[in-house]
Backbone as CSV, one residue per row, in Angstrom:
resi,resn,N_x,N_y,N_z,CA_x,CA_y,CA_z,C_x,C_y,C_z
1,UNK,88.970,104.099,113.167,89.592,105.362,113.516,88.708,106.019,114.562
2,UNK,89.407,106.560,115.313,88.466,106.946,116.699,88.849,108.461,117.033
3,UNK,88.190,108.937,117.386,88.519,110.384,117.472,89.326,111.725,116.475
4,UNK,88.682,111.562,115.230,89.268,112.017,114.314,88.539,113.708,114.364
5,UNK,89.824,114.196,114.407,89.563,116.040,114.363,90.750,116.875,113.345
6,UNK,89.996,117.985,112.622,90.778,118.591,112.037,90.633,120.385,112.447
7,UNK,91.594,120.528,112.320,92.202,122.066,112.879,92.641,122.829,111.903
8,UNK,92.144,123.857,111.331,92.346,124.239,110.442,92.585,125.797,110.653
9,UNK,93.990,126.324,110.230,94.493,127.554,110.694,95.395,128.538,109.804
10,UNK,94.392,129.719,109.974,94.786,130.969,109.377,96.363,131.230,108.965
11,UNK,96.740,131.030,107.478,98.660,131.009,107.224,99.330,130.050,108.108
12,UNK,98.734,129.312,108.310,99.132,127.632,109.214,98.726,126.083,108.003
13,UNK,99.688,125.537,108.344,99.390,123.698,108.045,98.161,123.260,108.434
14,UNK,97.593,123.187,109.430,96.762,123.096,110.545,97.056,121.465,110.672
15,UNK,96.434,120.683,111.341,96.620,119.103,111.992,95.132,118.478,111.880
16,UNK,95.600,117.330,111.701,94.277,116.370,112.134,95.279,114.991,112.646
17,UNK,94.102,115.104,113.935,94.089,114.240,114.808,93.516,113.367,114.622
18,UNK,94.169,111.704,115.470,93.030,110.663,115.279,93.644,109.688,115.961
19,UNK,93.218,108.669,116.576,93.815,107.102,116.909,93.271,106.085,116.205
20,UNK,93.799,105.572,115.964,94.030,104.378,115.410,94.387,102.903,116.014
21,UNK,93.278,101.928,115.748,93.968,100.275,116.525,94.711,99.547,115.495
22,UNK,95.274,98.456,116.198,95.381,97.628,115.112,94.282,96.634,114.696
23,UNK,94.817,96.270,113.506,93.624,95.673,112.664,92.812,96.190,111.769
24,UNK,93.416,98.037,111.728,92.734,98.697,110.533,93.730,98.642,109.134
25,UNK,93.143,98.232,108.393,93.984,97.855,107.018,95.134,98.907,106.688
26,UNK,95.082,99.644,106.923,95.877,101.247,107.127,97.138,100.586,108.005
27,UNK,96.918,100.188,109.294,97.630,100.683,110.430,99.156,100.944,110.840
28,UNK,99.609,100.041,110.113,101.378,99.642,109.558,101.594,101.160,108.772
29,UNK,101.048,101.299,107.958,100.874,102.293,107.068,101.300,104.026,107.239
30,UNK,100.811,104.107,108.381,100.769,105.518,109.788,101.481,105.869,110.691
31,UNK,103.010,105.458,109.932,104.771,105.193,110.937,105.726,106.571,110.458
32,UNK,105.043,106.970,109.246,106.658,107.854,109.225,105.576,109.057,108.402
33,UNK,106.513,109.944,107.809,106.474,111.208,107.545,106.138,110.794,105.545
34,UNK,106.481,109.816,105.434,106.233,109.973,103.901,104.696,109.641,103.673
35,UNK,104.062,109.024,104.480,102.811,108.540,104.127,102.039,110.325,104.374
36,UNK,101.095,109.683,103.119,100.261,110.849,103.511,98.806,110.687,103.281
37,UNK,98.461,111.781,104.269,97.329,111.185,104.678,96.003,112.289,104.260
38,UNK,94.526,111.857,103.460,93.684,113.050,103.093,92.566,112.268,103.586
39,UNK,92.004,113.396,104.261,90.498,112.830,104.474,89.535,113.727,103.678
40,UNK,89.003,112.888,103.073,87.703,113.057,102.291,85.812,112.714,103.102
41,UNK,84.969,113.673,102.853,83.554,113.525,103.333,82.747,113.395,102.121
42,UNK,82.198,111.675,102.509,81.479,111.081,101.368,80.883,112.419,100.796
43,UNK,80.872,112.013,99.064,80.169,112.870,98.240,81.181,114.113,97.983
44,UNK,82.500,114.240,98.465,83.181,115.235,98.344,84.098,114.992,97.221
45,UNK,84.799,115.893,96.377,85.812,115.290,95.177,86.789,115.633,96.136
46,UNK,87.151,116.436,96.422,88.258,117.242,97.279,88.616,116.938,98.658
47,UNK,89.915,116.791,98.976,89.921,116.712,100.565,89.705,118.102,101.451
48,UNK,89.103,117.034,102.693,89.022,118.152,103.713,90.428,118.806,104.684
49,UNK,90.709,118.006,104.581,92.539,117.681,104.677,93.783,117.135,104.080
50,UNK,94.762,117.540,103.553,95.695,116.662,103.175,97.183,117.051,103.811
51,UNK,97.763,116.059,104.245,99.242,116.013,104.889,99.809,114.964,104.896
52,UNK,100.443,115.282,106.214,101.401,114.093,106.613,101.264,113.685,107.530
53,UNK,102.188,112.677,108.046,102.278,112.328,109.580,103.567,112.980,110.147
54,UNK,103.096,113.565,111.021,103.847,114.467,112.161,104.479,113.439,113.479
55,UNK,103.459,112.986,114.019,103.974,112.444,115.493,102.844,111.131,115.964
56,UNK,103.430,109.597,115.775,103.072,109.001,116.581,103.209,108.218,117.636
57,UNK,102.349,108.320,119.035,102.429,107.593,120.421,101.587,106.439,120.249
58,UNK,102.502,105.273,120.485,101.477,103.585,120.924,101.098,104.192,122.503
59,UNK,99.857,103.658,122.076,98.929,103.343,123.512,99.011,102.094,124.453
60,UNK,98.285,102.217,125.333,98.304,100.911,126.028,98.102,99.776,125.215
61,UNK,96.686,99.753,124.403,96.749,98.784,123.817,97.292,98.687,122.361
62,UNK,98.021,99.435,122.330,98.683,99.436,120.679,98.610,100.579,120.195
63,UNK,97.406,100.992,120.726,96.443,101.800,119.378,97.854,103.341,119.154
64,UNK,97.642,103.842,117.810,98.219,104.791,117.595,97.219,106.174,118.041
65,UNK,98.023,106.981,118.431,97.678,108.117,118.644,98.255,109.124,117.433
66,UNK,97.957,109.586,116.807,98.514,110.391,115.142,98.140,112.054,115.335
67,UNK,98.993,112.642,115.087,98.909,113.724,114.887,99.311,114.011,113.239
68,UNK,99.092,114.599,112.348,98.690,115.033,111.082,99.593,116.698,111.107
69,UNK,100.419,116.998,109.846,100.500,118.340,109.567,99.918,118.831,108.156
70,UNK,99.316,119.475,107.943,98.925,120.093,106.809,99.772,120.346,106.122
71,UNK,99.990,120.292,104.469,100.338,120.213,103.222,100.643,121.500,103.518
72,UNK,100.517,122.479,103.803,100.939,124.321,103.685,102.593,123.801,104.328
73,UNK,102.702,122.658,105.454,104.442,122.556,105.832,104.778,122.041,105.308
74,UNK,104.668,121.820,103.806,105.753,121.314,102.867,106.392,121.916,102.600
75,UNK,105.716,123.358,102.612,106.915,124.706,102.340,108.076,125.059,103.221
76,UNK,108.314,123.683,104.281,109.326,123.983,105.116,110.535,122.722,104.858
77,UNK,109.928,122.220,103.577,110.934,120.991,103.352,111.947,121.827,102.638
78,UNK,112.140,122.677,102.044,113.206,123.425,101.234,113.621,124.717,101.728
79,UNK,114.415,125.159,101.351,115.226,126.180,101.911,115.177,127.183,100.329
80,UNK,115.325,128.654,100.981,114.983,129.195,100.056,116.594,130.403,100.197
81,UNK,117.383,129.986,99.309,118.704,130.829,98.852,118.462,132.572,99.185
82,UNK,119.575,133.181,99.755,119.337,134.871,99.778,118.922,135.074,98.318
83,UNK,118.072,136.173,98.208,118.027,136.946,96.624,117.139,138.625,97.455
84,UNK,117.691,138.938,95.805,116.814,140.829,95.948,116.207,141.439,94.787
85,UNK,115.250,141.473,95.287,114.644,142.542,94.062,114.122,143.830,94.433
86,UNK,115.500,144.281,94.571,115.164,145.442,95.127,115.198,147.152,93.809
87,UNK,115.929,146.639,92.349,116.304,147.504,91.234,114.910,147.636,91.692
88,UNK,114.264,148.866,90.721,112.957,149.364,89.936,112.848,148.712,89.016
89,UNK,113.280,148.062,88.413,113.455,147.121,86.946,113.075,145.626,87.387
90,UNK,113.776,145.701,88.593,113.343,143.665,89.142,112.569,143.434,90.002
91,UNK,111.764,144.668,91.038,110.355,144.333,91.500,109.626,143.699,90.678
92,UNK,108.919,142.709,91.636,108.077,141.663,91.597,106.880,141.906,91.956
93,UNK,105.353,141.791,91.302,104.216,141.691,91.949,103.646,140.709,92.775
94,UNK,103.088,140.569,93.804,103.049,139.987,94.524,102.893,138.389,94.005
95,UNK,102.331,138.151,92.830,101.451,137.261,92.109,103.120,136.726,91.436
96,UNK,103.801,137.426,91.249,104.984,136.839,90.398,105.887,136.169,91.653
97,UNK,106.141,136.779,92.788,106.731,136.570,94.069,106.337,134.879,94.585
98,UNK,104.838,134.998,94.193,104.108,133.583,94.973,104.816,132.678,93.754
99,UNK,104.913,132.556,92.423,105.205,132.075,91.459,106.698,131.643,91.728
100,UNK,107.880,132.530,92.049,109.164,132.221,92.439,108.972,131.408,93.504
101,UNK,108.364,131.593,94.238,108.974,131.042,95.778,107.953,129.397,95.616
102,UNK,107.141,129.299,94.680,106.756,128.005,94.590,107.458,126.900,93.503
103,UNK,107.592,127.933,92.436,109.359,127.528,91.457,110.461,127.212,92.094
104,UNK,110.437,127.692,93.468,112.040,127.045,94.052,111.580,126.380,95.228
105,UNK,110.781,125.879,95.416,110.210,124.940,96.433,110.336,123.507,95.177
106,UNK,109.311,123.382,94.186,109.037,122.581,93.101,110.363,122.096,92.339
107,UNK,111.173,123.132,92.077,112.614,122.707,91.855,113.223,121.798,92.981
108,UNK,113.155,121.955,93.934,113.512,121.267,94.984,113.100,120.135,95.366
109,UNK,111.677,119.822,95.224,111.100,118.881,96.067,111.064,117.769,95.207
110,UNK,111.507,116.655,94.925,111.448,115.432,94.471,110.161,114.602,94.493
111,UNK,109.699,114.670,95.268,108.477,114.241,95.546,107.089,114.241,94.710
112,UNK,106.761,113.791,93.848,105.885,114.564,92.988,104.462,114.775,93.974
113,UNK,104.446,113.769,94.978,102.926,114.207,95.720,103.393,115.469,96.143
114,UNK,104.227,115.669,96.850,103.694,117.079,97.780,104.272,118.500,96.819
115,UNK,104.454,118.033,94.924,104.602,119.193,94.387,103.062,120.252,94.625
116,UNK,102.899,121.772,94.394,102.432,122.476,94.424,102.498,123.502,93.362
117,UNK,101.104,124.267,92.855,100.899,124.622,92.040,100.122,126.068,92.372
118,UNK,100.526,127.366,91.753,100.103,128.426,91.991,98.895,127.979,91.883
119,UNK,98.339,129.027,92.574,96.680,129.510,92.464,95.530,130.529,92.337
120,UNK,95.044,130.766,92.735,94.441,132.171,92.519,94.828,133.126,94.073
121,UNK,95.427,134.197,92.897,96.244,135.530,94.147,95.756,136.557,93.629
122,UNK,94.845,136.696,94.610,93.780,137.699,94.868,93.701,138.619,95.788
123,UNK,95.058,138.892,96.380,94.985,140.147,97.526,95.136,141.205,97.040
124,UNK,94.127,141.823,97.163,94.076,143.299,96.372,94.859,144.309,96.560
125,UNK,94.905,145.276,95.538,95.945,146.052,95.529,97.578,146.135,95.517
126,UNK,97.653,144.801,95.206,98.896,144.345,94.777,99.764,143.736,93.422
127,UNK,98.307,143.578,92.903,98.455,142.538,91.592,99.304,143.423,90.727
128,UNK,99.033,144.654,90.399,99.848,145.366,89.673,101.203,146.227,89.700
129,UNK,101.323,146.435,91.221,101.997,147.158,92.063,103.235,146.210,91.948
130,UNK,104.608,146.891,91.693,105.778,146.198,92.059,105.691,146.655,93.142
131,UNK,106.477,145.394,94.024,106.780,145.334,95.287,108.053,145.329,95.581
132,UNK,108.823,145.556,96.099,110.071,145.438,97.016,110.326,144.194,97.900
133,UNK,111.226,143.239,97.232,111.675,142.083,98.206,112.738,141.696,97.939
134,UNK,112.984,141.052,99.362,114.671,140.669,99.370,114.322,139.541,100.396
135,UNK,115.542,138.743,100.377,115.509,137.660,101.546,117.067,137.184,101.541
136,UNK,117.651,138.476,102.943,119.231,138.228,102.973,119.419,136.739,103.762
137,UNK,118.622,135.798,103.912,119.181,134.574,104.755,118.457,133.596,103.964
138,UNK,119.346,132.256,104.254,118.358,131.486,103.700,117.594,130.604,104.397
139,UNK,115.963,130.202,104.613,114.901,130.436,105.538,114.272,129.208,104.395
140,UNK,113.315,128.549,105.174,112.728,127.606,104.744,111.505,128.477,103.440
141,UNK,111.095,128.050,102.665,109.731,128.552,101.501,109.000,129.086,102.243
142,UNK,107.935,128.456,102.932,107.195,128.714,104.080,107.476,130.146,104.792
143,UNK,108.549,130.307,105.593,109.452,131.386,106.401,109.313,132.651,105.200
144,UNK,109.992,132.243,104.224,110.402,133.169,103.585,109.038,134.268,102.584
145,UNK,107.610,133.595,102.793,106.690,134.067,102.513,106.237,134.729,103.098
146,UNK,105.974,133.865,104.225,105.646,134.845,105.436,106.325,135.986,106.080
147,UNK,107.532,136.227,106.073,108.086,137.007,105.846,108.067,138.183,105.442
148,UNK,108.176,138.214,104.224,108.605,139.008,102.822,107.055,139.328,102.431
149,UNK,106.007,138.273,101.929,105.036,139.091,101.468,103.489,139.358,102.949
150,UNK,103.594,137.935,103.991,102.063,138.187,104.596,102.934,139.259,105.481
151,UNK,103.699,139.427,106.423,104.045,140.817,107.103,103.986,141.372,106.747
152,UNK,105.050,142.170,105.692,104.482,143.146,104.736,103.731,143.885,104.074
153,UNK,103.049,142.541,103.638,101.443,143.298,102.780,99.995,142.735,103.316
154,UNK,100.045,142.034,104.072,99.088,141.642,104.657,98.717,140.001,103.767
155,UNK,96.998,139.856,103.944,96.919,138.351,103.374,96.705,137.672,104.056
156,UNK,96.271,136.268,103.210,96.613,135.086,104.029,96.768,133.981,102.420
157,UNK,97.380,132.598,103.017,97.325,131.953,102.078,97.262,130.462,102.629
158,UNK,96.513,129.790,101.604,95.932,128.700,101.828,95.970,127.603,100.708
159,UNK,95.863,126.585,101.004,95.668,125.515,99.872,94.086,124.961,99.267
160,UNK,94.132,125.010,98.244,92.793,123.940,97.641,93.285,123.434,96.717
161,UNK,92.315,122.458,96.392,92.665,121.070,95.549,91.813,121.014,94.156
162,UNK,92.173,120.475,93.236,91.726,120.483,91.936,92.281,119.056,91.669
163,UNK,91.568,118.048,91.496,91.890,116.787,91.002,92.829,116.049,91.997
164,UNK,93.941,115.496,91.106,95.236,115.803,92.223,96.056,116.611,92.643
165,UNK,96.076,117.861,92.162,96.627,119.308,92.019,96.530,119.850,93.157
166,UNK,97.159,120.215,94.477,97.653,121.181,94.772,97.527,122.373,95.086
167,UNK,97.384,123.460,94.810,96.596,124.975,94.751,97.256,126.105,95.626
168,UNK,98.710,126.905,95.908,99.104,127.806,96.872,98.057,128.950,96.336
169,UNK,96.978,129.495,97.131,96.353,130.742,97.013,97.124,132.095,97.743
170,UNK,96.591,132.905,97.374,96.710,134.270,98.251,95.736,135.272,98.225
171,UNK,95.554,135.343,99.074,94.135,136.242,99.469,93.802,137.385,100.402
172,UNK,93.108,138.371,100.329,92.599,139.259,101.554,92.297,137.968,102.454
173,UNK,91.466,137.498,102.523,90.988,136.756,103.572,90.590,135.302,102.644
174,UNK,90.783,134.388,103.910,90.744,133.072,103.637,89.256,132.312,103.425
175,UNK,88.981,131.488,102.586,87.231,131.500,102.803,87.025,130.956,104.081
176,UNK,85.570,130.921,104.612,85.174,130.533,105.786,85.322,129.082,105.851
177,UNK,85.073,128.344,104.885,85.514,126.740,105.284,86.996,126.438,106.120
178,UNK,87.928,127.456,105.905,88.855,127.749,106.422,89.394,127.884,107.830
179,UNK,88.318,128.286,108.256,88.090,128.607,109.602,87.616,127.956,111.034
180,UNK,87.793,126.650,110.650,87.333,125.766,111.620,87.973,124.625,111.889
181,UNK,87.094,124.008,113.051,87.513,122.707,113.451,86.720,121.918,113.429
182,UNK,86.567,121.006,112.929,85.540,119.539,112.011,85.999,118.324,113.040
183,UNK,84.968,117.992,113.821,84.859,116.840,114.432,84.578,115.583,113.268
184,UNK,84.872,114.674,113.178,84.369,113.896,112.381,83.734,112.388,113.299
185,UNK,82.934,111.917,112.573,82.428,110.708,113.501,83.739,109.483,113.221
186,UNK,83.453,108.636,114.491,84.380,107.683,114.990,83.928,106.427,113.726
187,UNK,85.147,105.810,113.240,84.790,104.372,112.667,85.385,103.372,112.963
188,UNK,84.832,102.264,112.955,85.155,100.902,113.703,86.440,100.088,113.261
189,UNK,86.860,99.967,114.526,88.302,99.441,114.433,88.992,98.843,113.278
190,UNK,87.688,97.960,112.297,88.246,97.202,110.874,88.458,98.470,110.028
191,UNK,88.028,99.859,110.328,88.481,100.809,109.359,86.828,100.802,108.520
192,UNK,86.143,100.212,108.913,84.883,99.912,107.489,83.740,100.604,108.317
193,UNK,83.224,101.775,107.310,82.016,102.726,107.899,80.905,101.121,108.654
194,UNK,79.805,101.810,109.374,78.753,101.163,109.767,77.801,101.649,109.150
């Protein structure tokens, strides 16, 4: 794998990049959208990335060129039905809101890898507070969050991992690991560290 980079972005999927030759045990492997792909840094339990494959170009000599979307655009595989909670009786706290809209993503998604699992929602001053939401169209999971609760109330939200688990957070602010772009070193065409 040669030129492997990850992009990692604020209420975004973010991408990781990379090419690929043939002859890496992988390489067949790195054609469509169902494979998915996590990179892990020896000594780590957790990925530094996990997604999919987005977009690949053959090169001159074969080699793949891969672009990667982050696990946060799974929330754009489902569509999320109009609803309102707009009574005084059926406001939602923000923490119950993240809970629905990942209940009707999870209802939806067949897939058991790219199911998702609440997490810790921690944007303050909301936890207790009913909120006011509605969503008169129907808009992908993803859309409809952003939307309805990060415009609204501010935030950001992000994924972490627990085993094989998943993790939708919500937060004032995202941690700093969050915030970057990770060059990673190049490995040799058989795919096998040096």
């Amino acid at each position: 794998i040669v030129s492997p980079k990850i992009n990692l972005v604020e209420n975004a999927a973010g991408t990781f990049t990379f090419t690929v030759y043939p002859g890496h045990p992988r390489y067949d492997d790195i054609d469509n959208t169902r494979a998915i792909i996590s990179v892990m840094r020896d000594g780590d339990k957790e990925p530094l990335f996990r997604g999919r494959v987005l977009t690949t170009e053959l090169g001159f000599y074969n080699e793949k060129q891969v672009t990667c979307e982050g696990e946060l655009a799974f929330l754009c595989d489902t569509i999320q039905r109009p609803y309102s909670y707009t009574e005084q009786d059926e406001r939602k706290t923000l923490a119950e809101m993240i809970k629905y809209y990942v209940d009707q993503y999870n209802s939806k998604m067949a897939d058991s890898r790219k199911q998702i699992k609440v997490g810790d929602i921690s944007k303050s001053g909301y936890n207790q507070k009913h909120i006011f939401s509605s969503g008169g169209t129907q808009e992908k999971i993803l859309t409809a969050i952003k939307n309805e609760l990060i415009e609204k109330h501010g935030g950001n939200i992000y994924i972490t991992h627990s085993g094989s688990s998943a993790y939708l957070n919500y937060a004032d602010s995202v941690p700093a690991e969050f915030h970057r772009v990770v060059s990673l070193p190049d490995y040799p065409k058989d795919g096998k560290k040096d």
